[in-house]
C-alpha positions as a LaTeX table, in Angstrom:
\begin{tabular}{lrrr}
\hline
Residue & $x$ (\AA) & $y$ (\AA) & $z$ (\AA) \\
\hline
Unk1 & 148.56 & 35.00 & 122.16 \\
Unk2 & 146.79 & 34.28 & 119.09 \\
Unk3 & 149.88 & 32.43 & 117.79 \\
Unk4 & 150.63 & 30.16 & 120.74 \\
Unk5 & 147.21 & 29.41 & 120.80 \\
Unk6 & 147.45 & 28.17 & 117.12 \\
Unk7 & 150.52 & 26.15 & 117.84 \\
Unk8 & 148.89 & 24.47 & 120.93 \\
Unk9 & 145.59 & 23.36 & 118.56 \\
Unk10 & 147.93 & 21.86 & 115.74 \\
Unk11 & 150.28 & 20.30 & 118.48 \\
Unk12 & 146.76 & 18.59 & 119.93 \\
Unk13 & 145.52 & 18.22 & 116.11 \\
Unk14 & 149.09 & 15.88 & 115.80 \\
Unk15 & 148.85 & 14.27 & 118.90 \\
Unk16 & 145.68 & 12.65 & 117.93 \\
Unk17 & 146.36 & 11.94 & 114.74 \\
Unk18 & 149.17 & 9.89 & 115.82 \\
Unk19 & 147.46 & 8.27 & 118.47 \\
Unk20 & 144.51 & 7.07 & 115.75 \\
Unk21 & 147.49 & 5.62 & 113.83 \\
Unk22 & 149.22 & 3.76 & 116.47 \\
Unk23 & 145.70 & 2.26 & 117.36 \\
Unk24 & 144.95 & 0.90 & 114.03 \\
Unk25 & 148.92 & $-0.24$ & 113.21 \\
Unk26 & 148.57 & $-2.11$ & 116.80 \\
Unk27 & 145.03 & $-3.48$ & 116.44 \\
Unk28 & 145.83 & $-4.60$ & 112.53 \\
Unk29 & 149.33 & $-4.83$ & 112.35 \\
Unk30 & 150.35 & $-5.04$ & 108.45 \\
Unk31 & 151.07 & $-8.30$ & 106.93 \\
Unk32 & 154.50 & $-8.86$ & 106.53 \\
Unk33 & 154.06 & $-12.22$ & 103.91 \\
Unk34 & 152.38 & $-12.48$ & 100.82 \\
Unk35 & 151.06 & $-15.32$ & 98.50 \\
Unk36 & 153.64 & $-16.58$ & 96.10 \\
Unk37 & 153.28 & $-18.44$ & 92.60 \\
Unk38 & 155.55 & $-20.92$ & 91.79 \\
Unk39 & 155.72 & $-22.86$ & 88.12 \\
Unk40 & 156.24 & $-26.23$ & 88.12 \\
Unk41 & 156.02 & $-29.24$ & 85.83 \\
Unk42 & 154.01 & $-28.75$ & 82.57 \\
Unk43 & 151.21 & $-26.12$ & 83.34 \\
Unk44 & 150.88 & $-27.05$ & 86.82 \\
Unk45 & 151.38 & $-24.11$ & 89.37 \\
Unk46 & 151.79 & $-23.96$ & 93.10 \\
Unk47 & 150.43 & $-20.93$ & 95.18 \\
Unk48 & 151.82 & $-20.32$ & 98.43 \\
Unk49 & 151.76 & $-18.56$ & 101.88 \\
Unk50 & 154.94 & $-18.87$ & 104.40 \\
Unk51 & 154.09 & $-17.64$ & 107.97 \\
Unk52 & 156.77 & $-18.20$ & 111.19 \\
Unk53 & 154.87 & $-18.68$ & 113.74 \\
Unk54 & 154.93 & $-19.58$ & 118.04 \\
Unk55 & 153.32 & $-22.36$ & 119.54 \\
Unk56 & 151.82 & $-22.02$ & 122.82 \\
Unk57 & 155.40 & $-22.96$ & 124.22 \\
Unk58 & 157.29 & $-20.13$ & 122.57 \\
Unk59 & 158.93 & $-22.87$ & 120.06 \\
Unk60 & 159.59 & $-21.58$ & 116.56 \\
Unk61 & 157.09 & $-23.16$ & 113.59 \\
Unk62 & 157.08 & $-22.84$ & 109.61 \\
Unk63 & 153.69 & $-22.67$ & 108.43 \\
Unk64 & 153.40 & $-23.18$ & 104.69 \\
Unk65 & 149.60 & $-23.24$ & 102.77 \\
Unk66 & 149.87 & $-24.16$ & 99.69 \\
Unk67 & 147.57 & $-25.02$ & 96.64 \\
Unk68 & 148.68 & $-26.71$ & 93.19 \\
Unk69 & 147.07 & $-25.59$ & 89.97 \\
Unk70 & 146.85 & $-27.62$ & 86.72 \\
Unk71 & 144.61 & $-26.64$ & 83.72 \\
Unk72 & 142.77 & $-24.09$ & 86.41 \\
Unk73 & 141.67 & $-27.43$ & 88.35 \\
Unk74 & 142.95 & $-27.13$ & 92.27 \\
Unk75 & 144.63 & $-30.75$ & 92.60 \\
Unk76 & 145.72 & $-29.97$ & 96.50 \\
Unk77 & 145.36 & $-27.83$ & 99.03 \\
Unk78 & 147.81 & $-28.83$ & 101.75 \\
Unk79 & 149.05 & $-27.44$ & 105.19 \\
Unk80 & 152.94 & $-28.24$ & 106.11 \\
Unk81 & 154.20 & $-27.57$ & 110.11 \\
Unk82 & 157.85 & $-27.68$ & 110.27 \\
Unk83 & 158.70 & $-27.96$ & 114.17 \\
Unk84 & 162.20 & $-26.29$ & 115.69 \\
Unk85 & 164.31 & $-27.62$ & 116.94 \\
Unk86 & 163.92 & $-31.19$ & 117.09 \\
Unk87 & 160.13 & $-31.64$ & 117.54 \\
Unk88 & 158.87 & $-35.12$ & 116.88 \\
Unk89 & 154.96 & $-34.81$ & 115.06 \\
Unk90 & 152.59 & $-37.76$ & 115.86 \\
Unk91 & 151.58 & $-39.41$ & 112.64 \\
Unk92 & 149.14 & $-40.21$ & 111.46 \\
Unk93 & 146.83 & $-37.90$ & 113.66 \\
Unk94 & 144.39 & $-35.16$ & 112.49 \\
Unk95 & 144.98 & $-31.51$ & 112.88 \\
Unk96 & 142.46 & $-29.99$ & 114.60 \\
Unk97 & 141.67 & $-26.31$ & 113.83 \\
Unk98 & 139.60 & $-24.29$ & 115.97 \\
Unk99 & 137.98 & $-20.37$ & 115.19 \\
Unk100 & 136.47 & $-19.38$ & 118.67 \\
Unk101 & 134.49 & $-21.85$ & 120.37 \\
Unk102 & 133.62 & $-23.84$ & 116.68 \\
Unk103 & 135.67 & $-26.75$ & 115.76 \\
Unk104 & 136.41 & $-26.13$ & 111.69 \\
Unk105 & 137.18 & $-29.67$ & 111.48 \\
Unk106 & 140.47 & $-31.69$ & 111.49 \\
Unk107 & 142.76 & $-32.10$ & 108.51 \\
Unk108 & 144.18 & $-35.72$ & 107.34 \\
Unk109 & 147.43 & $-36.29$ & 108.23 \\
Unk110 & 148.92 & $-37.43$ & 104.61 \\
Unk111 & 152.40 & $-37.26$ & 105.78 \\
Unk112 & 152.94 & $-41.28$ & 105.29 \\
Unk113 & 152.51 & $-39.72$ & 101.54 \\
Unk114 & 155.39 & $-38.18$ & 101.77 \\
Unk115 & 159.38 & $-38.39$ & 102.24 \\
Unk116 & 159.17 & $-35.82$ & 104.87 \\
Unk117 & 161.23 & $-35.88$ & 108.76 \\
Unk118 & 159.18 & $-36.32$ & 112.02 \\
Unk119 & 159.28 & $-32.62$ & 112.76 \\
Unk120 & 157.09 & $-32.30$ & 109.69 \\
Unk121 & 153.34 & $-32.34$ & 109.31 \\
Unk122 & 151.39 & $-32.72$ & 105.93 \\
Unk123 & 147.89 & $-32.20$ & 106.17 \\
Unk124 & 144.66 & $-32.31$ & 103.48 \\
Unk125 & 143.25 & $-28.60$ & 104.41 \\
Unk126 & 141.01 & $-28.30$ & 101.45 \\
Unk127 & 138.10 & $-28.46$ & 103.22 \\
Unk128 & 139.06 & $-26.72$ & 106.29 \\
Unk129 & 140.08 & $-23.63$ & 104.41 \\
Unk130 & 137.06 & $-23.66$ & 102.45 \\
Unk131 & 135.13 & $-23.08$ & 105.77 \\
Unk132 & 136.73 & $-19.83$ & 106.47 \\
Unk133 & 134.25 & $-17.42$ & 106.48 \\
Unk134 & 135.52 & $-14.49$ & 108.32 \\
Unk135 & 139.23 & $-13.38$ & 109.23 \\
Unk136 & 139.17 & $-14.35$ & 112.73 \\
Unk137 & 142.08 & $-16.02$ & 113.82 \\
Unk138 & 142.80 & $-20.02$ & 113.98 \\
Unk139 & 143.78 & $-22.25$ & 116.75 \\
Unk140 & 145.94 & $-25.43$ & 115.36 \\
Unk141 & 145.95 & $-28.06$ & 117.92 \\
Unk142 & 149.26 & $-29.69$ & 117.45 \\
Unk143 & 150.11 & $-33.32$ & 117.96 \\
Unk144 & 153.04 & $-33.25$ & 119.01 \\
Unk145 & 154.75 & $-36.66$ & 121.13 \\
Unk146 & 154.78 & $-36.23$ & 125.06 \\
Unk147 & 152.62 & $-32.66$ & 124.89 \\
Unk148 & 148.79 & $-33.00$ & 125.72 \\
Unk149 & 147.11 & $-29.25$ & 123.94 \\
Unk150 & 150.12 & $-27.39$ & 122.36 \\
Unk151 & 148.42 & $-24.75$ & 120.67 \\
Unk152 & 149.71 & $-22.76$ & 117.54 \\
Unk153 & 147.36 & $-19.59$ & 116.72 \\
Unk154 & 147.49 & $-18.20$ & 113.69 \\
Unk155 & 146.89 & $-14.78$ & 113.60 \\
Unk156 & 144.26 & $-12.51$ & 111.49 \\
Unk157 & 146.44 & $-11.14$ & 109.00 \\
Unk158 & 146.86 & $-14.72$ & 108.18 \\
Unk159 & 143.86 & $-16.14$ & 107.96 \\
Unk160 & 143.13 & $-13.48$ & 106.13 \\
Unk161 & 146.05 & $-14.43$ & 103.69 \\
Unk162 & 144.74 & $-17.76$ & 103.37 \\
Unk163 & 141.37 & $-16.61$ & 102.00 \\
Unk164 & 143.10 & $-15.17$ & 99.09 \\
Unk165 & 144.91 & $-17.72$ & 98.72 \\
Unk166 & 141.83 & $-20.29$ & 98.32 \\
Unk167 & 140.61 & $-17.37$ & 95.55 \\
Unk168 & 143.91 & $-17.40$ & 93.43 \\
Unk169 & 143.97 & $-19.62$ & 90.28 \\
\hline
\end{tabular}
């Protein structure tokens, strides 16, 4: 008896233990990106983080934040959407970014700055990202033609991403 009764207690023991892990793997899921560096021209560097993401109408989005580097100086700090398939961006309109209830601000739309397509937005996100004090995840507030509050969240384990990224030289 003493044996099954040792058996049962381990089986319980494992049980729980596996629980505990697939409650913190589903509450924190792991990040599957990472921050990238990138040499370019000279000593300037790029710094990057590539998320796919879902709007708020289950359409497909690139999210790249990116930094450039020369001489240790931080020359940009720029947010690119890339819409699929065939979303049309309004430009120029802000992006407004939302943690919670608190409006973070609203990036520039610099896209006329660019050679980019319509299903591209370029924004100026230096000092949005700089406001990021916690990991709590991000509401983008898309302007996209003909929809009124398409939403894109981005998610804690990349917010979280984007806070090391702003650390990175």
């Amino acid at each position: 008896m003493n044996n099954l009764s040792t058996k049962l207690s381990l089986f319980k023991a494992l049980a729980v233990i596996s629980l505990c892990l697939y409650l913190i793997l589903a509450v924190n899921p792991p990040a599957l990106a990472s921050i990238h560096k990138y040499s370019e021209a000279g000593d300037r560097v790029m710094f990057r983080s590539v998320q796919s993401l879902r709007d708020s109408d289950d359409k497909a989005w690139q999210v790249v934040l990116y930094k450039r580097v020369k001489s240790g100086v931080v020359n940009s700090f720029n947010l690119r959407l890339v819409g699929f398939p065939g979303t049309q961006l309004d430009h120029p309109v802000a992006l407004k970014v939302v943690a919670g209830n608190l409006e973070l601000g609203r990036a520039k739309d610099i896209w006329s700055e660019s050679d980019l397509p319509v299903n591209v937005g370029e924004y100026d996100f230096k000092s949005i990202v700089a406001e990021l004090e916690s990991d709590r995840p991000l509401q983008l507030n898309l302007p996209v033609q003909g929809k009124k509050d398409l939403g894109l969240l981005v998610p804690t384990f990349a917010v979280r991403e984007w806070r090391r990224l702003l650390d990175k030289s």
